[in-house]
C-alpha positions as CSV (number, residue, x, y, z in Angstrom):
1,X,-2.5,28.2,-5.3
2,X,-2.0,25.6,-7.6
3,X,-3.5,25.5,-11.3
4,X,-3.4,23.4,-14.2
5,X,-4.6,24.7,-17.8
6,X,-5.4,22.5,-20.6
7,X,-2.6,20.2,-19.1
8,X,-1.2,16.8,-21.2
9,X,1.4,14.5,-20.8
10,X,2.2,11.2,-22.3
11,X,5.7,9.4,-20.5
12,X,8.3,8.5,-23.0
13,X,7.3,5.1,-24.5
14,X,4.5,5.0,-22.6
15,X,0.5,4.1,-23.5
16,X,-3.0,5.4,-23.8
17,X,-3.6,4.7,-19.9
18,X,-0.9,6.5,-18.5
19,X,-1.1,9.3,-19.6
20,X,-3.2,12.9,-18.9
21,X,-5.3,14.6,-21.0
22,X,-6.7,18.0,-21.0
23,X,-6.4,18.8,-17.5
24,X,-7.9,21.8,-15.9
25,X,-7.9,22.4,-12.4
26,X,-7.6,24.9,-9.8
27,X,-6.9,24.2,-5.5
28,X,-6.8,27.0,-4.0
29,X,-4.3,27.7,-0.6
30,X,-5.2,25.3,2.3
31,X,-7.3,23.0,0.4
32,X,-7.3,19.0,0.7
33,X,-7.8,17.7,-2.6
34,X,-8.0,13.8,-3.0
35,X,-7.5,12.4,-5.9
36,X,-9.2,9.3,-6.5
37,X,-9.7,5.9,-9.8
38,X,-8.6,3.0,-10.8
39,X,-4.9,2.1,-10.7
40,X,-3.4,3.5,-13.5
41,X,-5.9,6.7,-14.1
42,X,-3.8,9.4,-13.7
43,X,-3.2,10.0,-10.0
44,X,0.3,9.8,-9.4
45,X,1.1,11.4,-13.0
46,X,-0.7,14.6,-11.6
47,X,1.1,15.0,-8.3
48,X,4.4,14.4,-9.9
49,X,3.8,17.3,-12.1
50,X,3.3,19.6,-8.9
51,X,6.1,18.4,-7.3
52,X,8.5,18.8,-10.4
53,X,9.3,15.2,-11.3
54,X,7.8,15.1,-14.4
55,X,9.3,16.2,-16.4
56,X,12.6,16.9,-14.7
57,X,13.0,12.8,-13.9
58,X,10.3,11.0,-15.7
59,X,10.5,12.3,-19.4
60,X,7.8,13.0,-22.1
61,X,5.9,15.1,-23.8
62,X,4.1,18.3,-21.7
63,X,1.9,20.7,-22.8
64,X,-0.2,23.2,-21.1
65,X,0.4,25.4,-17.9
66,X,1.1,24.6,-14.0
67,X,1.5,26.6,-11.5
68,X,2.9,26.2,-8.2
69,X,2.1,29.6,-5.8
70,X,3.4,31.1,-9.4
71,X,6.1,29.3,-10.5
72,X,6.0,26.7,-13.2
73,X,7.5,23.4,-11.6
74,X,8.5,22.1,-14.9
75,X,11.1,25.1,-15.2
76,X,12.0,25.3,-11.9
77,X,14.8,23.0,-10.6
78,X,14.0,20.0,-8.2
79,X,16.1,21.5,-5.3
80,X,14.1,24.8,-5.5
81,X,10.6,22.9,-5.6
82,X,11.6,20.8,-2.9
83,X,11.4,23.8,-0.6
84,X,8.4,24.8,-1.2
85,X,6.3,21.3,-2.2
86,X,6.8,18.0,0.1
87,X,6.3,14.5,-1.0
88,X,5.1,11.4,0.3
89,X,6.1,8.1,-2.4
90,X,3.9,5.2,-2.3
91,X,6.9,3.1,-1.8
92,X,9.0,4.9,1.2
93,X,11.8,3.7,0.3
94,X,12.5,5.4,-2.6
95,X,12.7,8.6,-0.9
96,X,15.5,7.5,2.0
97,X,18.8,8.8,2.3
98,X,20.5,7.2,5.4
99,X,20.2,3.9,7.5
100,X,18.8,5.3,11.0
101,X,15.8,7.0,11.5
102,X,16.5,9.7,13.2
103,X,19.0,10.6,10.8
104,X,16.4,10.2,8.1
105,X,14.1,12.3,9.6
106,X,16.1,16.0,9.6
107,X,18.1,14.8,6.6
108,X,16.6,17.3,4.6
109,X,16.8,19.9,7.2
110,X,20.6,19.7,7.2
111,X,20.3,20.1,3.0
112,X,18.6,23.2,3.6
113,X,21.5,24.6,5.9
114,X,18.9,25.4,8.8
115,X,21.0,26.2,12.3
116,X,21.2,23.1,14.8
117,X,18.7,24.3,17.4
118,X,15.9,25.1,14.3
119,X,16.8,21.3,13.5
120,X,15.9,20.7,17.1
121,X,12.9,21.7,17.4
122,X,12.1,20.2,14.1
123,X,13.1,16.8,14.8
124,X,10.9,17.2,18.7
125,X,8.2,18.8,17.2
126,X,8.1,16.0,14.3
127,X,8.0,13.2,16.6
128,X,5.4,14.6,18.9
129,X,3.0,15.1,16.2
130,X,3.4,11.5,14.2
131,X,3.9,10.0,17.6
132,X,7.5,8.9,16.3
133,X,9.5,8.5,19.7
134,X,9.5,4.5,19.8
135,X,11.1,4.7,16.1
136,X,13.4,7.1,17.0
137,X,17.8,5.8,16.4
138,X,16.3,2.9,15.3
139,X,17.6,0.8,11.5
140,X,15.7,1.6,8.6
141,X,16.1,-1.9,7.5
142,X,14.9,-3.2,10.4
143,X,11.4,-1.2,10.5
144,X,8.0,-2.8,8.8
145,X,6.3,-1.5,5.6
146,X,3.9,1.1,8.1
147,X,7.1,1.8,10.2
148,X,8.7,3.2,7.6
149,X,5.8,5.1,6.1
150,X,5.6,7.4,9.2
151,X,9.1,7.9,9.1
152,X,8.2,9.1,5.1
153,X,5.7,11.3,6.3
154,X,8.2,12.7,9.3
155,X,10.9,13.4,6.9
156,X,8.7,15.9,5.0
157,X,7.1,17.2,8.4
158,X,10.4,18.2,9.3
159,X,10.7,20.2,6.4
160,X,7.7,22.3,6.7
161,X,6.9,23.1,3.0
162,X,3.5,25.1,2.0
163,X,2.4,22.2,-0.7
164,X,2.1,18.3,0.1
165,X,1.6,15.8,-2.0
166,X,0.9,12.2,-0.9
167,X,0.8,8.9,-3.6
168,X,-1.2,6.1,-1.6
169,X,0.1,7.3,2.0
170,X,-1.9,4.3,4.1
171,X,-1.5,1.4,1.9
172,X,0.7,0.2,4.5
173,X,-0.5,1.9,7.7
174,X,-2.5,0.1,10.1
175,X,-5.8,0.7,11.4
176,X,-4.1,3.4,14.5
177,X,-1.4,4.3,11.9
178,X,-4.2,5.7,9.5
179,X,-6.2,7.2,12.6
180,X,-2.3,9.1,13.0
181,X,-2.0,10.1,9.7
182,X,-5.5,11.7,9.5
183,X,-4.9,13.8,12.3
184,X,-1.5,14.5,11.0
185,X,-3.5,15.7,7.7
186,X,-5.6,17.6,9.6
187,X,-3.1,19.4,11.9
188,X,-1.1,20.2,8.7
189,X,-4.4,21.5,7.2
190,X,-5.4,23.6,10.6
191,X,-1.7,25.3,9.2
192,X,-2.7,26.1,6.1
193,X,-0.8,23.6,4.1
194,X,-1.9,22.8,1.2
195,X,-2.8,19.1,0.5
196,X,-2.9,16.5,-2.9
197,X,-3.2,13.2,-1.8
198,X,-3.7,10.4,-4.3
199,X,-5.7,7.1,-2.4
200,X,-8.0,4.3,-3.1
201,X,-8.6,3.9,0.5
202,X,-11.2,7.1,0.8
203,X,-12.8,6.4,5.0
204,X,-10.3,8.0,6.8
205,X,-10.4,11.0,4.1
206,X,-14.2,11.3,4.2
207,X,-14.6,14.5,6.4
208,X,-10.9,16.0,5.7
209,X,-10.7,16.2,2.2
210,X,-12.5,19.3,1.0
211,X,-12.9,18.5,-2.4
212,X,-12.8,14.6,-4.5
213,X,-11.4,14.5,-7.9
214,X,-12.7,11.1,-9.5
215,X,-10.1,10.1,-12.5
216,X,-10.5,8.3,-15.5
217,X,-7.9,7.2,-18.5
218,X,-6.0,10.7,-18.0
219,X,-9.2,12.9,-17.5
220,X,-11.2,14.6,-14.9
221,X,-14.3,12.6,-14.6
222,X,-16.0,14.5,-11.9
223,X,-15.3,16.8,-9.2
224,X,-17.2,16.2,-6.2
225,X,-17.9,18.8,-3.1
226,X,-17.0,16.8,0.2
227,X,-20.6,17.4,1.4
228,X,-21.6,15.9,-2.0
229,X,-19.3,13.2,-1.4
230,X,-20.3,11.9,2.2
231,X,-23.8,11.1,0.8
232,X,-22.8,8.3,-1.9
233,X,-24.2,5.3,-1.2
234,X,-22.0,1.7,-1.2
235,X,-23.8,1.0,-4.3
236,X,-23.1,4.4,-6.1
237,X,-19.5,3.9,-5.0
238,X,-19.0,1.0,-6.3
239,X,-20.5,2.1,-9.5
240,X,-18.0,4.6,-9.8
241,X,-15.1,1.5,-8.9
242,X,-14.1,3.3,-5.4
243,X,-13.8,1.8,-1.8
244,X,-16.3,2.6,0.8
245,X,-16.3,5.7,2.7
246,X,-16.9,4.5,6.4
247,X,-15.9,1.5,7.5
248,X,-18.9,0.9,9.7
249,X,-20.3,0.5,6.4
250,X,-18.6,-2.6,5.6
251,X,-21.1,-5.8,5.4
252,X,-21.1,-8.6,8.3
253,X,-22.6,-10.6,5.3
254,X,-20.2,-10.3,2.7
255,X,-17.9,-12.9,4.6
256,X,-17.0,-16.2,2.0
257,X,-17.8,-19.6,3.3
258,X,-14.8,-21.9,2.1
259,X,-15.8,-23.6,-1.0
260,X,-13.7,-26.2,-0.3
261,X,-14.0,-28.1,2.9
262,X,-10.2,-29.9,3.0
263,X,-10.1,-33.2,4.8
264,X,-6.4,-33.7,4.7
265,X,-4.0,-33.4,7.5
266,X,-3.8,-29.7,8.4
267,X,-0.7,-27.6,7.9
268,X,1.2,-27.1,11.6
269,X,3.5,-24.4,12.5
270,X,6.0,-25.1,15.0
271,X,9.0,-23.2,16.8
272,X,8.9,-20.0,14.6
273,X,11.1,-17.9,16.2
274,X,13.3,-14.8,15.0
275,X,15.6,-11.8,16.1
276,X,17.0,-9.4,13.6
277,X,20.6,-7.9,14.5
278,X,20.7,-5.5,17.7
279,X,16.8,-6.2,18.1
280,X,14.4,-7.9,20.9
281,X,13.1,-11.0,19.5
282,X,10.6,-10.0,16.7
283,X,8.5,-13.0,16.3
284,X,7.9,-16.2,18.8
285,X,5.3,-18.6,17.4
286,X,5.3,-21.7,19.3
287,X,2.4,-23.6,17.6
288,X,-0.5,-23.3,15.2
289,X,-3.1,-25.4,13.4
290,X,-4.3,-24.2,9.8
291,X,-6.6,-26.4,7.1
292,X,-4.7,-27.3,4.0
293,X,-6.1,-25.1,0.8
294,X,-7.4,-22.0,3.4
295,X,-7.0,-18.4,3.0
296,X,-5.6,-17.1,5.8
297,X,-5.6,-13.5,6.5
298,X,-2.3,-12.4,8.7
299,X,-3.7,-9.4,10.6
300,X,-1.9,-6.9,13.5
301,X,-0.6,-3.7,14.0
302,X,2.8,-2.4,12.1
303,X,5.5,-3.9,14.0
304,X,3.7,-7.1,14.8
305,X,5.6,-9.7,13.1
306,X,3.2,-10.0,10.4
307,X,6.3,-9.8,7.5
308,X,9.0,-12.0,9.4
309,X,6.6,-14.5,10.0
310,X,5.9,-14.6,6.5
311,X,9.8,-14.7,5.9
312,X,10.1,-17.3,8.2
313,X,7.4,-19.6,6.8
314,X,9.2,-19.4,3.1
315,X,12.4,-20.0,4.1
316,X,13.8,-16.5,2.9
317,X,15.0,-16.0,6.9
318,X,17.3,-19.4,7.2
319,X,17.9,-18.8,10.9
320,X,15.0,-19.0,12.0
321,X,14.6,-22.3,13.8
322,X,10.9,-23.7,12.8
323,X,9.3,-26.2,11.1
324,X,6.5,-26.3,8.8
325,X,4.3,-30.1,9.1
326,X,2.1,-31.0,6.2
327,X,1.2,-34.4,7.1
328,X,3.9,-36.7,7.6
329,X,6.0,-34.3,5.6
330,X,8.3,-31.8,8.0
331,X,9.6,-28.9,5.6
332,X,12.9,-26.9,7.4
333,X,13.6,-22.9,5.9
334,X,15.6,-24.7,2.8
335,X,12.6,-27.6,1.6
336,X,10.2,-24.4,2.4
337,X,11.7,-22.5,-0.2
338,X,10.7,-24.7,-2.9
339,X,7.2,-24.9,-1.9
340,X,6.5,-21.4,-0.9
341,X,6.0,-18.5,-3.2
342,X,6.1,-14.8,-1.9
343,X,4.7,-11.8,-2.9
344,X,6.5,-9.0,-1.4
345,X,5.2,-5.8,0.0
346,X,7.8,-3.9,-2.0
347,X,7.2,-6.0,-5.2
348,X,9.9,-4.3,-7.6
349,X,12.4,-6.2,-5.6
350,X,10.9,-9.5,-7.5
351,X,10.4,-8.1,-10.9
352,X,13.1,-8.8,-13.2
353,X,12.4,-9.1,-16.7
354,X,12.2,-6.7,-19.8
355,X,8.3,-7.4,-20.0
356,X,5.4,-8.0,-18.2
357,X,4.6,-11.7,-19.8
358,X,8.5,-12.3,-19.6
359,X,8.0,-12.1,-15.5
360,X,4.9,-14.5,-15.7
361,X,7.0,-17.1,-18.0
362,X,10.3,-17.5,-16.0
363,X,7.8,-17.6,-12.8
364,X,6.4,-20.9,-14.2
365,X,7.7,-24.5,-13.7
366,X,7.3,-25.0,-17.4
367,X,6.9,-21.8,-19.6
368,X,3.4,-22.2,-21.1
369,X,2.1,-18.9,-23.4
370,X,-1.6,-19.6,-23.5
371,X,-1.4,-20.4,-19.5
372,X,0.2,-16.8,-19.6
373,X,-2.0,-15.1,-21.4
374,X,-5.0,-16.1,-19.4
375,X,-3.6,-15.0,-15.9
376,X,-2.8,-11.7,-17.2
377,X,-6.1,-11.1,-18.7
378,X,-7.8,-12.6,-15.4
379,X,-5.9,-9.3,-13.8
380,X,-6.6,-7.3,-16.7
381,X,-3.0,-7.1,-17.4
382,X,-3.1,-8.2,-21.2
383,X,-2.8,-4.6,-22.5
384,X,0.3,-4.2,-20.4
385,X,2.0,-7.6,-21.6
386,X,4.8,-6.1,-23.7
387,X,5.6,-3.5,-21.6
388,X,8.4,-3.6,-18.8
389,X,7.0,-4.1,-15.3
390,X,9.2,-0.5,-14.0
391,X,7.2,1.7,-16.2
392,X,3.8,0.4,-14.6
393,X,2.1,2.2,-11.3
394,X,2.3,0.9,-7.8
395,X,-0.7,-1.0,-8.1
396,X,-0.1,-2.6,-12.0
397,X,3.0,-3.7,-10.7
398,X,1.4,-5.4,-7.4
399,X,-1.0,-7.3,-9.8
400,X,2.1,-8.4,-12.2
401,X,3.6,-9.9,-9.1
402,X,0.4,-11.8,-7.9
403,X,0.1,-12.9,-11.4
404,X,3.6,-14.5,-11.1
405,X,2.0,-16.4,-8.0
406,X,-0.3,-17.7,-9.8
407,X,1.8,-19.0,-12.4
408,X,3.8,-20.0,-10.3
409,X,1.8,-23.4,-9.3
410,X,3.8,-23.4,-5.8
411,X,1.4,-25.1,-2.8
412,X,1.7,-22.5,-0.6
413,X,1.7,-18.7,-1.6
414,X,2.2,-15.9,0.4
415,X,1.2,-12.2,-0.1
416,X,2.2,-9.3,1.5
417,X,-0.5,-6.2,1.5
418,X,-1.6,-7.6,-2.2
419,X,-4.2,-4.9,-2.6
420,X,-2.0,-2.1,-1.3
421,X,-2.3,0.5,-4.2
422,X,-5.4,-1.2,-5.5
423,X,-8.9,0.3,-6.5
424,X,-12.0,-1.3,-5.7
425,X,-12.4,-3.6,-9.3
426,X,-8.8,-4.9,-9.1
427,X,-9.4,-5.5,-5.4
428,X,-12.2,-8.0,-6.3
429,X,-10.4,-9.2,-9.1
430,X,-7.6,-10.0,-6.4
431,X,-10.1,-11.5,-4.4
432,X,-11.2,-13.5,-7.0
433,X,-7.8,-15.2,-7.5
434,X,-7.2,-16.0,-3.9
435,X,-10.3,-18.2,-3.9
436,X,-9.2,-19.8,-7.3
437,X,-5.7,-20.9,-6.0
438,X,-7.7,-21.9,-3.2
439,X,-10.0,-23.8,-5.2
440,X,-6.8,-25.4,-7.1
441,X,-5.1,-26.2,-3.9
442,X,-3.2,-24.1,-2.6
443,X,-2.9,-22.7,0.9
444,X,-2.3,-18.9,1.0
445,X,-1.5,-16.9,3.7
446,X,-2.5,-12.6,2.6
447,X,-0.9,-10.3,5.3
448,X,-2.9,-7.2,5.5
449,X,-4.7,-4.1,6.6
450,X,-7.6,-4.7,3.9
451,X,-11.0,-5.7,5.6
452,X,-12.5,-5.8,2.2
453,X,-10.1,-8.1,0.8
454,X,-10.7,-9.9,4.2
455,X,-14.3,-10.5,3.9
456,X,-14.3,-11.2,0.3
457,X,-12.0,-13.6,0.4
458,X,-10.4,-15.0,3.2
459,X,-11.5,-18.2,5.5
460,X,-9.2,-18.0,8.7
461,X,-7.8,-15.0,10.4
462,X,-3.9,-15.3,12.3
463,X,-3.8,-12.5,14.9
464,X,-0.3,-11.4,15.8
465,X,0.6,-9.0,18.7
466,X,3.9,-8.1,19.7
467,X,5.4,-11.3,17.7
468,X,3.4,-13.7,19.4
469,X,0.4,-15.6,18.2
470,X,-2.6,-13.4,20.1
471,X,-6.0,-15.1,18.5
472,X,-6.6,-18.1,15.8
473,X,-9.8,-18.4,14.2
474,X,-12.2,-19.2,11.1
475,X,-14.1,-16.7,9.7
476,X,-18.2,-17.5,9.3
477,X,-20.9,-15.2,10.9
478,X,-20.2,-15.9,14.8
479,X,-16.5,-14.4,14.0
480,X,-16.8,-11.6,11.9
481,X,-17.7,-9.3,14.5
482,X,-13.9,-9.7,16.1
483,X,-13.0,-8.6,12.5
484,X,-15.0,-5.6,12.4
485,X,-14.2,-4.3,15.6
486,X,-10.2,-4.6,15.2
487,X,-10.3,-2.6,11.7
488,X,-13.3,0.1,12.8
489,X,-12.3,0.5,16.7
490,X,-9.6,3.0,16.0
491,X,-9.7,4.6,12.5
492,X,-13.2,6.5,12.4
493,X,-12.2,9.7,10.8
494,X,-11.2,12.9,12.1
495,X,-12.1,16.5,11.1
496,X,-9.7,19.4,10.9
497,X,-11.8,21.1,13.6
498,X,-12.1,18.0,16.1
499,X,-8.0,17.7,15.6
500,X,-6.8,20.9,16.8
């Protein structure tokens, strides 16, 4: 069981928003609890307290009582925790020790001094249940976002502890990723494990998690039975700024006509072609044909090609052979660098600065303050100006780095999974900006696993498979259905009892 009492903490030098207040809660053994709010309300501040982080790594002041099947994690040390609670980071990589997978996964099996054959059955039993054999003596380095989330969630697997605590598990995971991860939730639930998970995306949680605790600025807003739950309404949801529940739920309509229709040349891609070290060619694009000033939405399974391509297209992978035609202008990797801006999927590897306006300044062409200020409050991001960008959540940081895109007056921008780690407002809001740069210009290409974002914002859809270019198309009301069907085909959700 695990209890909070009258539970506060603020982080050392941190603000109003990221902090707790008052908390009082109680999951009892085997429960699912999801924890659910805006970015920034509390989540990941409360699983770090039951898995000992806070305040053993990130200080401030605590007051109140938790308990972890009786022991107080704040008193206990991390090493002793660890046996008992597994954790699941938002950003994967945080959490690896070695460079191969396999390694990875029984790495903390070998810490605990568990006999070779135990460590065995671990590591089989592990990669039949995630469905982990193709990643298997395989680079770390070389695996995508997803890839390396299930590897994440393997490690802990291995380790079988009673209490597990995930921070945004799918904001990388593709649509059969997710469907693996729910019935990896629910297997570990059929045990008896039990389960925090802080999300934003709630569909494939709707008929696991067994209670919904809705978050606000530090508090408990409301607790919601799952029963309860199910029967909120798009327009209640959105009321309380959370995703949708079922993805069959999502709106044929909603799709965004272009604004702009562009009459100059269109953008072609040719030759873009890649192989990392010791791997099969990754990515083999011969040609495409985009509009200048569209939003394109880069769309396939983990492992698809989706983040080389990208690489390729801004010049960060030089070997990569292609061009890029706008017009009668051909742009090789090194001219593409200086017209290409890229948000990374693992943004704190472009944050550099001791403040949040600091990052949105040196991002710009010519420093302009007022131009500053009104991109950070268009991402409500003004209240986090002075502040360093490492002391924000996952998803404050994401909205830094598009912010830096913005400012960044480049003509093409890229994002990778820009709403990974984002609630349903700051979604929109990131939505909002696409078809602003859009409107001023520039040609965007958003890699992602976020239909939402998709329909709200996107004109033209790239479909990769395997590396290769599978399907090309706008988006308007004849094509939205081929949309629809490649998100919802695979990742309805799956109950504890249908699992086992």
């Amino acid at each position: 069981m695990i209890s909070f009492e009258n539970v506060c903490f603020h982080y050392e030098n941190g603000t109003e928003k990221n902090c707790l207040q008052n908390i009082n809660l109680t999951i009892q053994d085997g429960e699912l609890i999801l924890l659910c709010g805006e970015s920034g309300c509390g989540k990941t501040t409360l699983t770090r307290l039951v898995n000992g982080l806070i305040p053993h790594f990130y200080t401030g002041n605590l007051s109140g009582q938790i308990l972890v099947n009786g022991n107080d994690p704040s008193s206990t040390a991390l090493y002793e925790s660890a046996e008992t609670v597994g954790s699941v980071f938002q950003n994967p990589r945080s959490q690896f020790f070695n460079v191969d997978t396999s390694s990875e996964l029984v790495f903390g099996c070998e810490n605990m001094g568990l006999a070779q054959a135990e460590i065995r059955r671990r590591l089989l039993q592990v990669t039949h249940d995630l469905n982990l054999h193709h990643l298997l003596d395989r680079s770390i380095f070389a695996l995508s976002g997803g890839q390396k989330q299930k590897i994440a969630c393997g490690s802990v697997a291995a380790l079988e502890p009673e209490v597990i605590v995930l921070d945004e598990p799918s904001s990388n995971l593709d649509t059969a990723s997710i469907r693996e991860l729910a019935a990896l939730l629910a297997l570990w639930k059929s045990q008896g494990k039990t389960i925090v998970i802080a999300e934003h995306r709630l569909h494939y949680l709707s008929e696991l998690a067994d209670r919904i605790v809705l978050m606000d600025n530090g508090s408990i807003k409301k607790v919601f039975s799952r029963s309860i739950f199910s029967k909120l309404r798009n327009p209640e949801l959105a009321q309380l700024g959370l995703r949708i529940i079922n993805l069959n739920q999502l709106n044929p309509n909603a799709c965004v006509t272009p604004k702009i229709k562009d009459t100059s040349p269109p953008l072609v891609i040719k030759n873009f072609n890649y192989a990392y070290s010791y791997c099969q060619l990754s990515l083999d694009i011969k040609h495409a044909k985009l509009p200048q000033k569209s939003i394109v939405a880069v769309i396939g399974h983990n492992g698809s090609g989706k983040t080389t391509f990208a690489r390729c297209l801004c010049g960060l992978l030089k070997k990569c052979p292609g061009l890029l035609e706008i017009g009668d202008r051909s742009l090789p990797p090194k001219q593409r660098l200086k017209n290409c801006f890229m948000v990374m999927q693992d943004v704190n590897h472009q944050l550099f600065t001791e403040s949040v306006l600091d990052e949105l300044l040196i991002s710009m062409e010519t420093p302009d303050n007022n131009e500053a200020q009104r991109i950070l409050e268009s991402l409500n991001l003004s209240a986090f100006k002075d502040l360093h960008p490492m002391s924000l959540s996952g998803g404050q940081k994401q909205r830094v780095a598009i912010a830096c895109a913005v400012a960044s007056q480049h003509p093409i921008i890229l994002f990778d999974e820009p709403t990974s780690g984002l609630d349903l407002v700051h979604m929109q809001q990131v939505a909002q900006n696409l078809q602003h740069l859009s409107e001023l210009g520039k040609t965007q290409f958003v890699i992602t696993h976020d239909p939402e974002l998709i329909l709200s914002a996107c004109s033209h859809v790239m479909h990769l498979k395997d590396g290769q270019l599978f399907d090309q198309y706008p988006i308007n009301q004849n094509s939205v259905s081929k949309i629809l069907n490649f998100f919802t085909n695979e990742t309805q959700p799956l109950s504890a009892e249908r699992a086992v």
